[in-house]
C-alpha positions, -999 to 999 in steps of 0.1 A, spaced: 539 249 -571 555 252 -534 546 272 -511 572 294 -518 566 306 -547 528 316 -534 515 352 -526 515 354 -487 477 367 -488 471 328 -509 490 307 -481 466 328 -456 437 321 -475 443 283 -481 460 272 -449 442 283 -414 468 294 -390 492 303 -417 491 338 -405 506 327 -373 535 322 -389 537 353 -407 530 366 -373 558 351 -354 581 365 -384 566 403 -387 556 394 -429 531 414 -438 506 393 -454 478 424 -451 488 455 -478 520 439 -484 503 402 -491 510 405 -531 544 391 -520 557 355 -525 571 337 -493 604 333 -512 602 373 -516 592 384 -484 617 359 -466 647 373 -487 639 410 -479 636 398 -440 669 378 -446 651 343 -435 652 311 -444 626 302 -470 632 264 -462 625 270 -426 592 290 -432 580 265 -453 589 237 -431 569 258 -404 536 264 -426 535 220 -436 539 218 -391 501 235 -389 485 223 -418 476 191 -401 457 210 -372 444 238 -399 421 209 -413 401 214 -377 401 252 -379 375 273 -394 387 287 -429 368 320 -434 378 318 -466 353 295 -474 323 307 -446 293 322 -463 290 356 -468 268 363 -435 289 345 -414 319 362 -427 305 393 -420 296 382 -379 326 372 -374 339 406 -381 319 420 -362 327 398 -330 360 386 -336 376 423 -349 356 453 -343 337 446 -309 372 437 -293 391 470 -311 362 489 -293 368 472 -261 404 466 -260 417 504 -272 407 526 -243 423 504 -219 454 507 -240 453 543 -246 451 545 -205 479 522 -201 503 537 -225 493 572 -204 507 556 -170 539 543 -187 546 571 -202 542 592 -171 562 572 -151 590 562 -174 592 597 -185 629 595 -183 640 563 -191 656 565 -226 636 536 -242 602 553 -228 575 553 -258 567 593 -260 536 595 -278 525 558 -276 489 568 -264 483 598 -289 491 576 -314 465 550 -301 440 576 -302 449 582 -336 440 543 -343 409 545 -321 400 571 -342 404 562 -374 392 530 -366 356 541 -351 349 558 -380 361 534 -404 335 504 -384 313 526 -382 309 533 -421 311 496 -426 284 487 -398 264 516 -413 267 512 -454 290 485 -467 279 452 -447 241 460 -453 251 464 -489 269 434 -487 243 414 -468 220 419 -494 241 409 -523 244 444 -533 284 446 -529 282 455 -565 267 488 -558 290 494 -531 324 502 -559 328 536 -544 324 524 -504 352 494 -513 377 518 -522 375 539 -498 374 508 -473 407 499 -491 426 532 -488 414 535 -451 427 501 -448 462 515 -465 466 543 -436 456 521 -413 487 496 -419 505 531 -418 500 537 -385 505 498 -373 543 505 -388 545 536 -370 531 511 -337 557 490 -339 588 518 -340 572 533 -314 571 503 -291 606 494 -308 591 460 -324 572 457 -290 600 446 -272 604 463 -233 640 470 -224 653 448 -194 648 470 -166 608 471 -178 579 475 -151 550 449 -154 526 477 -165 553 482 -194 553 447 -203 513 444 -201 515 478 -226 534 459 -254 516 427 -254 483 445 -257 501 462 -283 513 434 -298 481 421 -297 462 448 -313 486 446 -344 479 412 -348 444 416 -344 436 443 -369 461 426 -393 436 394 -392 409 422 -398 423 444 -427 433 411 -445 394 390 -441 383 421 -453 406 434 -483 413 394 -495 382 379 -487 352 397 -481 360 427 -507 363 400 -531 332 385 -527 315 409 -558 
């Protein structure tokens, strides 16, 4: 079968560095990963060809990266914790700070994001609760091979995860795809790759947790 014609959340799982790719062309291989690469590059209008030529480029390197995939069930679970919910914790306030200068002092510029950092508090906060119940309930479960007693906790991780990947889309319209307009200040610039950044980041997150570790039963 070619990569095509596989589910975007089965190229992330099998190929390291895949989401990368998926990345650098704004394919949603998180809640949207049920999706084919031939699928998701038609309703983007790209080239399936190229994407695929892209994804056989890394899969020489992805031999020498860590596939979490197929990392035991502790380490999984750590590398949540480091990668993913200690850097959301330290990288959000900064953010929500930033986004407060830029839009004070862009005020008027037509391209400013108005209520960029009241929705980061929004992610903040749904966030810290949502690590919080995880640190707390589901990853002691878990840790104890007890994930089977945890049905109720996984679907509520899952439909937190769902609003979660709401408010990513809302994000990026409200950064306009993170992109600055020309006449941008540096602090504007520094807002939007954080951004960026973020997205990314809790993308990786939601999809180790909702295509790996939640299947681990």
């Amino acid at each position: 079968m070619h990569d095509a014609d596989l589910a975007l959340w089965t190229l992330a799982r099998a190929i390291p560095g895949a989401t990368r790719v998926f990345h650098l062309h704004d394919l949603d291989f998180c809640t949207g990963g049920e999706q084919t690469l031939r699928d998701a590059a038609v309703a983007k209008g790209l080239d399936v060809g190229l994407l695929e030529a892209e994804l056989d480029a890394i899969k020489p390197g992805a031999m020498h990266e860590v596939n979490w995939a197929r990392a035991s069930t502790p380490a999984l679970v750590e590398h949540i914790l480091d990668r993913y919910h200690a850097r959301h914790r330290a990288v959000l306030p900064g953010l929500e700070e930033l986004a407060d200068d830029v839009e004070s002092v862009h005020a008027a510029h037509p391209a400013c994001p108005h209520g960029l950092g009241h929705h980061l508090r929004k992610i903040h906060e749904a966030l810290s609760s949502h690590m919080r119940q995880q640190e707390d309930l589901l990853f002691p479960l878990i840790a104890e091979g007890r994930a089977a007693q945890a049905t109720e906790a996984l679907d509520a991780m899952r439909q937190a995860h769902d609003r979660l990947a709401d408010l990513l889309t809302t994000l990026t319209a409200l950064t306009r795809g993170f992109t600055p307009p020309a006449d941008a200040s540096r602090d504007w610039h520094r807002l939007y790759a954080g951004t960026r950044s973020l997205k990314e980041d809790l993308m990786e997150h939601l999809y180790l947790e909702n295509r790996v570790l939640f299947q681990r039963r």
